[in-house]
Structures are given as structure tokens and as C-alpha cells.
C-alpha positions in Angstrom: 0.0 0.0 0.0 1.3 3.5 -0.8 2.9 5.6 1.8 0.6 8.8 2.8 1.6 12.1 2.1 1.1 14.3 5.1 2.4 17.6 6.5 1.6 19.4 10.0 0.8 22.3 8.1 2.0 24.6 10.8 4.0 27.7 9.6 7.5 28.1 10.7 6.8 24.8 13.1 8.9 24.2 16.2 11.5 21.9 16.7 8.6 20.7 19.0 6.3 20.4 17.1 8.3 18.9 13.8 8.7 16.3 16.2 5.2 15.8 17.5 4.3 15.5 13.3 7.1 13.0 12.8 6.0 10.4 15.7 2.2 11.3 14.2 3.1 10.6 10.8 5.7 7.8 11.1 2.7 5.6 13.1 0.0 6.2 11.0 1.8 4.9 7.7 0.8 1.6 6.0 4.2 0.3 6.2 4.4 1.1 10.3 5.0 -1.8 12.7 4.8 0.7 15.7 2.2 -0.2 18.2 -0.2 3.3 19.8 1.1 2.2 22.8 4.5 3.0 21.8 3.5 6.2 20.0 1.5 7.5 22.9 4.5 6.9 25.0 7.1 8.7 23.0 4.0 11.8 23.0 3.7 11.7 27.2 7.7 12.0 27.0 7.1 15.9 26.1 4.7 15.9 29.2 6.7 14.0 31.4 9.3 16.8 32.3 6.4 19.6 32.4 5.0 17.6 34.5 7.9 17.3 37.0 8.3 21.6 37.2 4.5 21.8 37.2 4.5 23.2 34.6 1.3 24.7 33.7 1.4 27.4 30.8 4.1 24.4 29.3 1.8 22.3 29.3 -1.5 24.0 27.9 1.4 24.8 25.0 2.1 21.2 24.4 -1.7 19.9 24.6 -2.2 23.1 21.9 0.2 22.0 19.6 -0.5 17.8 19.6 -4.1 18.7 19.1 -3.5 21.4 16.3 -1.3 18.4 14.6 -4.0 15.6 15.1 -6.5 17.5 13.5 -4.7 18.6 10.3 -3.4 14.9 10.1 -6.8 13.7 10.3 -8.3 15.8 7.6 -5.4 14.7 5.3 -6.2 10.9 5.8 -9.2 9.7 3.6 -12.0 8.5 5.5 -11.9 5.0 4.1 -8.2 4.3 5.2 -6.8 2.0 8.0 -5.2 5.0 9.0 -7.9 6.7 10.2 -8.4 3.5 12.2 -4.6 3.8 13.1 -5.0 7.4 14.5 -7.9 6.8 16.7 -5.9 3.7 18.3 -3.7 6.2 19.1 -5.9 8.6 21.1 -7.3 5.8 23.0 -3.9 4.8 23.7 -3.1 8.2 25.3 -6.7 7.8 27.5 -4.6 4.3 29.1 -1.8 5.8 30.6 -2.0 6.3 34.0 -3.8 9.9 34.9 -2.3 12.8 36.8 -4.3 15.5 37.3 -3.1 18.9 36.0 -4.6 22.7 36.1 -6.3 23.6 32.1 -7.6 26.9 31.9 -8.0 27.2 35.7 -9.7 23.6 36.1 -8.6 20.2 37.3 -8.4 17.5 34.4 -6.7 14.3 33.9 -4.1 13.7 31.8 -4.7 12.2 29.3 -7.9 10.3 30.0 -10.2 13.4 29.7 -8.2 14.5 26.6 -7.6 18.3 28.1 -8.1 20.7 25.4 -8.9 18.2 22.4 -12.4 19.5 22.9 -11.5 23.5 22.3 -9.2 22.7 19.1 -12.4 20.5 17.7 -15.1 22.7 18.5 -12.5 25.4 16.5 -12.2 22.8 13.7 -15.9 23.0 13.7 -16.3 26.5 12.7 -14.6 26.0 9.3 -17.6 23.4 8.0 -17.8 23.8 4.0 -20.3 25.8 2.5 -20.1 24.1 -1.2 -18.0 26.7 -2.6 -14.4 25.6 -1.0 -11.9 23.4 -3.5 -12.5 19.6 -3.3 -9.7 19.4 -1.6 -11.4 21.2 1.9 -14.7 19.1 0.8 -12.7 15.9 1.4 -11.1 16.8 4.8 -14.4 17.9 6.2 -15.6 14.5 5.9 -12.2 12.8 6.6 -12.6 14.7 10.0 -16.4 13.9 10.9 -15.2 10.2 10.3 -12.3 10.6 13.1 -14.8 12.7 15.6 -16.8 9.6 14.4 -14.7 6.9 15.7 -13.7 8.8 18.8 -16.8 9.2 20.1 -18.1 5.3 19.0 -15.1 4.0 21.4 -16.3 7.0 24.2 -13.4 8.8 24.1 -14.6 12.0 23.6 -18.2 13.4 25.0 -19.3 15.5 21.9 -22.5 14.5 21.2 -23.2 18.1 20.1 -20.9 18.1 17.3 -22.6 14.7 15.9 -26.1 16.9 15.9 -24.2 19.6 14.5 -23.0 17.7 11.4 -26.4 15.5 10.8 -28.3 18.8 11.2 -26.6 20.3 8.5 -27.0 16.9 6.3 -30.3 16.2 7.0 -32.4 18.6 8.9 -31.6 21.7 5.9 -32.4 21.8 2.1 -29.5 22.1 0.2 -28.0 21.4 -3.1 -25.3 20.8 -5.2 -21.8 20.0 -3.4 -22.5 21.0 -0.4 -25.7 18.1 -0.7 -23.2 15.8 -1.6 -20.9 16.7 1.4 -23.3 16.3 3.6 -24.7 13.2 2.6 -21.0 11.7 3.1 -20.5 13.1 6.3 -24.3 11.5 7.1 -22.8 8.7 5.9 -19.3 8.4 7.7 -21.4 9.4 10.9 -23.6 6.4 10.6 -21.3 3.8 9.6 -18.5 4.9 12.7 -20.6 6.2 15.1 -24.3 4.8 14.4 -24.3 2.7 17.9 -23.1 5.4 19.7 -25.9 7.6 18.7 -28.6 5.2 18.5 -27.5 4.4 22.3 -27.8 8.0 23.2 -31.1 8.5 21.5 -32.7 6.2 23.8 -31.1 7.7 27.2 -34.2 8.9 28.8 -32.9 11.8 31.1 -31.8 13.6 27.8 -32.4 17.3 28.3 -33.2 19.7 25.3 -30.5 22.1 24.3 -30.2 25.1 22.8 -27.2 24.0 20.9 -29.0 20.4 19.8 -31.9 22.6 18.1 -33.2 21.2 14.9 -33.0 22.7 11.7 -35.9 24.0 9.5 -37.3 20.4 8.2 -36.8 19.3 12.1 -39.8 20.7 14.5 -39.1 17.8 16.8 -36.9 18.0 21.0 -33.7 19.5 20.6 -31.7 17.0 21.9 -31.0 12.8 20.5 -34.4 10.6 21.1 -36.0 8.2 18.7 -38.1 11.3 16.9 -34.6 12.4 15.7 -33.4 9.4 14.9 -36.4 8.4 12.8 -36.6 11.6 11.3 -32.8 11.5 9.5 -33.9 7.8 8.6 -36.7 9.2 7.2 -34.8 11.8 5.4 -32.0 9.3 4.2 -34.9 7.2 2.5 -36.0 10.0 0.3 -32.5 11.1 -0.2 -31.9 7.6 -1.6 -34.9 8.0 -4.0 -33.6 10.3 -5.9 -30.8 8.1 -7.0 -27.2 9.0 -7.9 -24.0 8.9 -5.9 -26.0 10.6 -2.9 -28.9 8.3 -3.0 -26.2 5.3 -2.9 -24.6 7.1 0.1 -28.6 7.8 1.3 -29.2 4.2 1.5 -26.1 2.7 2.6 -26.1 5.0 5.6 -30.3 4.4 5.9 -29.3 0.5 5.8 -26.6 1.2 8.7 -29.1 2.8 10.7 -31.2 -0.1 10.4 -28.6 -2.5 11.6 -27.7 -0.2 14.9 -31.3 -0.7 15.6 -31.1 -4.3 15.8 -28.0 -4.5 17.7 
């Protein structure tokens, strides 16, 4: 299989931070034979020391820059390659080493089992969602990255429902058109076939709360928060997006078929 072609794509990087990349984008390659275990390791050998000076503002720096790295590596590894797998097994390998709490933004957290800062950098990510207009290029990462937030939270590594809601919204809750129709109908898709259970678990949590940021889009009058009405309604929405045919109607109705398989699981 052919090596991947990644960069940090941080401007005028730090020796730091080169370094952070390489361990990153040595692992995830085809041709690796390094266990996340070992990866993770050599990462929590930046905190180690910081750790020792407690070494706060050090260490909010260091979270900063591995999560600015994961992100852009993510977006640059197609959603259908092991790789993806490859960097998720790496994040879960982080959550296993053995906590110490540390000071984030004023709060206690554990490193790394509660991920500190990870959330921030993604709910940044987030805010650059395509509108249709951006090169294919951008199109592609979007969904590359839903799949990773995907597989994070499937394996409950990362409490983010809201950015799940956020991304199905946009697919299936709004008209739209085009390539942005046809981005969103692969991030439905990547979604459903990563993190399908994870979501059909959650819409059946009774003590679910309504939200401001869960609310519906304009085809979606139903609670703002994940129950069975919102499940049933993308469902509903994937089966006439599947109607229509095409490359989106095959991506409709494998997700709508995925769906169905989470509900008998």
C-alpha cells in the first residue's frame, strides 16, 4: 500500500512540534509496525518533564500544539483508510496511561484520559464546516474529520454529542443542493457507519435534556436533543434522499441500511 503524504501544516513549526508530526506521521503509515502504545509513549515524553516543574502554561502549549497536529493529520487521511483506524488507536492509547491530574484553563483535568483541550481545538475545527464553494480538496477533509470525531466518540473517548447533531443537522435537517448536498450526505454517511451505535445508544437515554445547541434545523420541529423522533426523522430523510438516486442516493441508503442494523443491535 502506498505511503501517505502528510504535513503538520504549521507555519515556521517548532523543533517541538516537527517532532510531535514525525512520531504522528511515522505511526499512521501503511508500512508502520509501531504499536499506539509506543506512539503514545514517546507523545507523554514531552509531558513528562512539564510535569515534573509543574509546569502549567508548558503544558496547555504542548496539549495546543499535539491537538493542532491531530486535527490537520486527520483531515489529510481519507476517511476509508486504515489510517484513520490507526489514528484513533492512538488517542485511545493516550486515555490508558496512567492519569495525573493537571490545572487547564484554571480547572482540574486528567491527563490524558479526559483529553484536556482536544475539545476546544475541535469545537474550533468546527467553525470551518464547507459551504459548497471551497476546493475539493477542503470538501474531502471535512468529511475525513467527521469520520475521526466519528470513531472517537463510537469508542467513548470524547463526549461531543453536540458536534454529531451539529453535522447531521446540516446533512439532514436543511435543504441544500449541489456539493454541499453531496458533502453532507457523506458526512451522514461516515457518521452512521462509525458512530451509528453510539448515537442510537444515546437517542434512547431517557434523562436527555433539550438544548439550545441540539436545536433542529428548519425540516426538524421535533426535541432539541437525540431521542427516537430524531433518529427516525434523519432515517426518514435518508430514504428519500436515496430515491432520488445517484451517488448521494447510494450514500442515502447505505447509511439508511446502517441505521437499520444499529437498531437491531
Amino acid at each position: 500500500m502506498a505511503s501517505l503524504t502528510l504535513s503538520s501544516r504549521i507555519e515556521s513549526a517548532s523543533e517541538r512540534e516537527n517532532q510531535i508530526f514525525t512520531i504522528l506521521d511515522e505511526y499512521v503509515q501503511p508500512s508502520s509496525s509501531t504499536t499506539a502504545a509506543a506512539a503514545a509513549q514517546r507523545i507523554h515524553g514531552f509531558a513528562a518533564p512539564l510535569l515534573s516543574d509543574s509546569d502549567v502554561d508548558g503544558l496547555e502549549n504542548l496539549l495546543w500544539q499535539l491537538w493542532t497536529i491531530t486535527i490537520n493529520v486527520a483531515k489529510q487521511i481519507s476517511c476509508d483508510s486504515p489510517a484513520q483506524g490507526r489514528l484513533v488507536e492512538l488517542v485511545k492509547a493516550l486515555t490508558e496511561i496512567p492519569p495525573v491530574t493537571i490545572q487547564i484553563w484554571g480547572n482540574d483535568s486528567k491527563l490524558w484520559v479526559d483529553l484536556p483541550l482536544l475539545g476546544p481545538q475541535m469545537r474550533e475545527a468546527w467553525n470551518l464546516l464547507p459551504t459548497g464553494n471551497e476546493a475539493e480538496e477542503k470538501v474531502k477533509e471535512w468529511i475525513n474529520l467527521n469520520s475521526f470525531v466519528a470513531r472517537l466518540l463510537s469508542l467513548g473517548l470524547a463526549p461531543w454529542n453536540n458536534l454529531a447533531v451539529w453535522a447531521l443537522r446540516d446533512a439532514l435537517e436543511e435543504e441544500s443542493s449541489g456539493r454541499k448536498a453531496d458533502c453532507d450526505i457523506a458526512v451522514a454517511g461516515e457518521w452512521f457507519k462509525h458512530g451509528g451505535a453510539f448515537l442510537r445508544q444515546q437517542t434512547l437515554v431517557a434523562e436527555n435534556q433539550e438544548e439550545r445547541i441540539m436545536a433542529g434545523g428548519s425540516l426538524y420541529q421535533g426535541p432539541a436533543k437525540l431521542c427516537p423522533e430524531r433518529w427516525n426523522f434523519w432515517k426518514g430523510r435518508l430514504s428519500k434522499i436515496s430515491d432520488q438516486g445517484g451517488e448521494a442516493g447510494q450514500v442515502a441508503s447505505t447509511a439508511k441500511t446502517a441505521m437499520e442494523q444499529w437498531e437491531e443491535s
